[in-house]
N, C-alpha and C positions, 0 to 999 in steps of 0.2 A: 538351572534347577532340573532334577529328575524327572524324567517325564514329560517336556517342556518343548522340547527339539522330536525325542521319538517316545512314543508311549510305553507306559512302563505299570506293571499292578503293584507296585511296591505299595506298601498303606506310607504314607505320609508325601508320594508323588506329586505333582502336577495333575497329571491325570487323575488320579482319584478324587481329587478334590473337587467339589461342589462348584457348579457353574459362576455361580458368583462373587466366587473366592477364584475363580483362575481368569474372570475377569479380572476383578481388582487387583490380580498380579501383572496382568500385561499391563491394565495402564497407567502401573506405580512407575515406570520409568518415563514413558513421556509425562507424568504430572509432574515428575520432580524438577523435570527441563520448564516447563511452564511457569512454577511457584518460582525459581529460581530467576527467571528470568523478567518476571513481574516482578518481585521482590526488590531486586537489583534498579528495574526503571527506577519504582517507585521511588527510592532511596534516592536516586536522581533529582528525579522531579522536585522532592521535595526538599530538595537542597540548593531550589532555583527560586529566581525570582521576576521572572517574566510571568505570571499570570494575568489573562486579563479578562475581566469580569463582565459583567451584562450592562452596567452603565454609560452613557453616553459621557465623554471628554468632549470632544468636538464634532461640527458637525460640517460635513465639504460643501463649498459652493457647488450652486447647479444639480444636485443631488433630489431628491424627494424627501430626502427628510429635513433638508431646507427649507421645500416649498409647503410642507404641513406645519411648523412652526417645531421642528424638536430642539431642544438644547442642552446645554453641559447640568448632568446632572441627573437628566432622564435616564428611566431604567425599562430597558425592553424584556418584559415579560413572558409575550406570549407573540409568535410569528406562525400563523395558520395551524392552529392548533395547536401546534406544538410546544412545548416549556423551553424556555429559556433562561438560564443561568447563569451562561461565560460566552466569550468567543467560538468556541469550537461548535455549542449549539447552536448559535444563528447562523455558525458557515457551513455545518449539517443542512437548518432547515433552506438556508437560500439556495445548495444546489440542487432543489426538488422546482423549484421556480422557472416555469418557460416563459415569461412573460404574463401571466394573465395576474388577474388580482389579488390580493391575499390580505387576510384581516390581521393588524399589528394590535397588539394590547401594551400599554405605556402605564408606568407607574411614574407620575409626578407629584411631589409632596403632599404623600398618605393616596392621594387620586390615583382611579385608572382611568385610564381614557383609549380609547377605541379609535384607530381608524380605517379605512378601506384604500389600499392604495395599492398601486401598480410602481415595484422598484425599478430605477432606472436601467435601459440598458445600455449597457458598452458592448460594442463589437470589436473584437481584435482579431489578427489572422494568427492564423495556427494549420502547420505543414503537417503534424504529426509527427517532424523527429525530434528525436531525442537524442541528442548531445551528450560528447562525453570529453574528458582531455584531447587538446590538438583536434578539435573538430570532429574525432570520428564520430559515425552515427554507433549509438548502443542499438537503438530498435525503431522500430516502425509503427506506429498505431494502424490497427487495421481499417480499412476504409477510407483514409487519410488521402491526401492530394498527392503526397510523397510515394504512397504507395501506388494508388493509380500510376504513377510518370514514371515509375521504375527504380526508384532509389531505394537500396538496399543495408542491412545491416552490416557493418564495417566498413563500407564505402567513409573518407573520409576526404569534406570537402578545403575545396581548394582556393576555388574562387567562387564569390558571388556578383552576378552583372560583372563578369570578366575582371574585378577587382581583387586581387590577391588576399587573402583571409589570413597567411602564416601563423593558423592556428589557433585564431583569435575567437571563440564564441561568439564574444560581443559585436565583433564586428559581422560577425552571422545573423546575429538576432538584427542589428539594427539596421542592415541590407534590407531582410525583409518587411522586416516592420514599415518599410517609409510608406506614409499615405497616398503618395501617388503612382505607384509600381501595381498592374494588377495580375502581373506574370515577373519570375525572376528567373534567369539563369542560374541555375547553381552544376559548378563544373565540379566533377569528382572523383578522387584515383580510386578505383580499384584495381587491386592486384596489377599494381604497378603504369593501369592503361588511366589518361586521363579521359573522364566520357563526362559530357554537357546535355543536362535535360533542363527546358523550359518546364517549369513549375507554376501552376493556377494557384496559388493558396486560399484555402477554404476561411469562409469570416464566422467565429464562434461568439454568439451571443451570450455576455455573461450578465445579472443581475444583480445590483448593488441596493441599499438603504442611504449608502452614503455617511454612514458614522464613523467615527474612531471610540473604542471603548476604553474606558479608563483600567490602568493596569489598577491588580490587587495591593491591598499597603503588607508590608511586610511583618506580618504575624506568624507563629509558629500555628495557629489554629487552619490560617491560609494556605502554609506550604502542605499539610498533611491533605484538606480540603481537595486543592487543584490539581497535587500529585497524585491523589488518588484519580480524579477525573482523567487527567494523561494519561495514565495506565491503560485505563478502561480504553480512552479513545484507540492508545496503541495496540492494544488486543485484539479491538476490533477492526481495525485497517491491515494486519496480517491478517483475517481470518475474510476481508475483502478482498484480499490481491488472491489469498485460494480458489474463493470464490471464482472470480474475474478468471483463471489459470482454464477452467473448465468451461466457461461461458463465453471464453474466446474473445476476450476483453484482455486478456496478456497471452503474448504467443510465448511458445517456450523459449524462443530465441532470446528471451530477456530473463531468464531464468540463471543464477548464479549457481558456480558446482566450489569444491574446496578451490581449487586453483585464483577463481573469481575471486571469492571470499577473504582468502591469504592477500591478495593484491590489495583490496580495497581495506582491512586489516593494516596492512602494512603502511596506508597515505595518511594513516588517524593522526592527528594532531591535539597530541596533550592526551592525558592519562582518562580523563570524563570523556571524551572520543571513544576512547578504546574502549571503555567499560560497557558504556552504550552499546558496542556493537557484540560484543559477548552478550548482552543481553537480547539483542535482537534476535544472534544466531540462537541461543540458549532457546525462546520464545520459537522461534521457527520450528528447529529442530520437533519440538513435544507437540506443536500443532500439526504439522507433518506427520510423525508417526503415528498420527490416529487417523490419518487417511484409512478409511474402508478397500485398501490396495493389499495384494496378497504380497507376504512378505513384511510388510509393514506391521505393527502391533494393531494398529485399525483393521485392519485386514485380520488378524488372528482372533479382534473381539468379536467382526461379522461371521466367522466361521462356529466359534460357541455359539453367537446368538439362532443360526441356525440348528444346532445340534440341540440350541434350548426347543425351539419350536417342533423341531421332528422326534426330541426327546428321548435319541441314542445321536451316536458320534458319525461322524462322515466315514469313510472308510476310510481306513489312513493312505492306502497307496494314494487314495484320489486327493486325501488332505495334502500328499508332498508334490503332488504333480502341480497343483492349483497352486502351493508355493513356489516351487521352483517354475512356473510360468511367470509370476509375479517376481521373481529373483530376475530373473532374464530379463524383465522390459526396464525394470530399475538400473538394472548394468547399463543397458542397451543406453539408455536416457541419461544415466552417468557421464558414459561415453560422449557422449553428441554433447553433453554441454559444457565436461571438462574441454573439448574442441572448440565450441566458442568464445570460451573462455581465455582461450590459448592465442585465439585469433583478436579478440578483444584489446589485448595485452600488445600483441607484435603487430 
C-alpha cells in the first residue's frame, strides 16, 4: 500500500490515514492467518469424537479418590477454586498443585459435596531430553540433569548402560526408567565421536485425583461445545510456548525455521495430519507477527502506538534504521535456526 514501506502525502496513503486505521491495516494480515487457522482447528475438532467431559467413569486403585469414596458417575465441579467442565480444566487446575491441599467440590445426584484432600503423588524420573527419530536428542530443558552432565542438542544416543539402543526410544525410556538404577550411562555420537556420560536423573513429583472421566456421547451440540473448548485451549498453548521463548523456559534451539517445518509437513500421515498442521503454521505464523519486534507487523503497531503518545511521527530515517536493525536479527535468527534444522535432519 502507498505510503506503507516509505511515506508518502498522497490523500488516500498510508500515511495520512488516522492512527487507527493504519493500525487496523497492519494487523489485518496477521488476523487473517489467526481466524484462518482457528477456523480450520475448529472444523477439526468438531469433526472428532474424543471429548472427554468432567464426569467420573472410573475410579484407580490406591488413588485418593478411592480412599474418599468417589464413583462412576460423579461430576467434579470445582478443583481449588477453579471451574471445571472437561478434561483439559482439571489437567489445567492439577499442574498448579505442589502437593499441599486443595478443596474438591462433587456433584452427586442433584448433591454437592466438598472435600479437603491432598492428590496423590507419583514420582517419576525425568533427564530433560527430548527425543526425536533414531534417538536423536531435539533439545535440552534447561536446568535438567542432561544439561548439567553435558548432553547436547543433536547428540544422538547409542547405548544406554552399555546396551545398544539401535535407535529404539523405547528402549531409552525403559533403560531409564528401571526403579533400581540411580545413575545411567548413556553413551553418545556426536559428530561422529562416541562420548559416555554418567547421568543422575532428577525424580519430578507429579499429582493425581486418580480418575478416568467419561468421554462425551456423540451429539452435534457436543462436537461444536468441546471443539470450541480445543480451540481456545490451542490458542492458548501457542501463546505459552511464546511466552516460555522469552522467559527461558524454551531455548531457541528448539525453535522450527521452513526447512524444519517442510520435514515435519512432509512425515504427516493422512490428509486430517496435514490439515492440522497448516493450521498450526497458519495460527503461529499471525501470533508471531504481532510480536512487538521491529520488522514484524507488532513492531509496526508499537511504533504508531508511540507516534499516538508523542502525537507526531518518529523521524523516518530513525523509523527505517529501527527497521532494518529489526530485519537483521530476524535474518540473523533465520539463519541460526534454518542450521539447526539442517542438522536436526542429517
Amino acid at each position: 500500500m502507498e505510503g506503507e514501506e516509505e511515506r508518502s502525502e498522497n490523500e488516500g496513503s498510508f500515511s495520512k490515514a488516522s492512527i487507527p486505521k493504519r493500525i487496523a491495516i497492519v494487523i489485518a494480515g496477521a488476523t487473517v492467518n489467526i481466524i484462518f487457522g482457528l477456523l480450520i482447528y475448529f472444523i477439526l475438532m468438531s469433526t472428532s469424537n474424543t471429548y472427554v467431559t468432567n464426569q467420573i467413569d472410573t475410579v484407580i486403585d490406591g488413588y485418593v479418590a478411592q480412599e474418599i469414596g468417589l464413583s462412576h458417575g460423579d461430576k467434579i465441579i470445582e478443583l481449588n477454586g477453579k471451574k471445571i467442565k472437561n478434561k483439559y480444566d482439571l489437567n489445567n487446575a492439577m499442574k498448579h498443585i505442589n502437593g499441599e491441599k486443595v478443596k474438591l467440590i462433587i456433584e452427586r445426584d442433584g448433591n454437592t459435596l466438598e472435600y479437603n484432600i491432598k492428590p496423590t503423588e507419583i514420582k517419576n524420573k525425568s533427564t530433560g531430553v527430548y527425543l526425536g527419530e533414531e534417538c536423536k536428542i531435539l533439545a535440552i530443558e534447561k536446568g535438567s540433569s542432561a544439561e548439567k552432565q553435558g548432553l547436547k542438542s543433536n547428540d544422538k544416543i547409542v547405548k544406554v548402560n552399555n546396551i545398544e539402543v539401535n535407535g529404539d526410544t523405547n528402549k531409552v525410556i525403559e533403560a531409564i526408567g528401571q526403579e533400581n538404577l540411580d545413575t545411567v550411562n548413556i553413551t553418545v555420537d556426536r559428530k561422529g565421536k562416541q562420548i559416555t556420560i554418567e547421568l543422575v536423573p532428577d525424580y519430578i513429583s507429579s499429582y493425581y485425583l486418580g480418575v478416568n472421566l467419561k468421554q462425551a456421547e456423540s451429539k452435534f451440540i457436543n462436537y461444536l461445545i468441546y471443539g470450541g473448548i480445543e480451540t481456545k485451549e490451542f490458542a492458548f498453548s501457542i501463546i505459552d510456548n511464546i511466552k516460555s521463548l522469552f522467559t527461558g523456559g524454551v531455548s531457541v534451539d528448539q525453535m522450527m525455521g521452513p526447512v524444519g517445518i517442510s520435514e515435519v509437513v512432509a512425515k504427516t500421515s493422512g490428509i486430517r495430519e496435514f490439515i492440522y498442521m497448516l493450521a498450526l503454521i497458519s495460527l503461529s505464523l499471525g501470533v508471531t507477527n504481532l510480536l512487538p519486534i521491529p520488522a514484524l507487523d507488532g513492531g509496526k503497531i508499537l511504533i504508531l502506538l508511540i507516534e499516538a503518545i508523542r502525537r507526531k511521527p518518529l523521524n523516518e530515517k530513525t523509523e527505517i534504521n529501527i527497521q532494518l536493525i529489526g530485519f537483521s536479527i530476524l535474518i540473523a535468527l533465520s539463519l541460526y535456526i534454518t542450521y539447526n534444522d539442517i542438522l536436526r535432519i542429517f
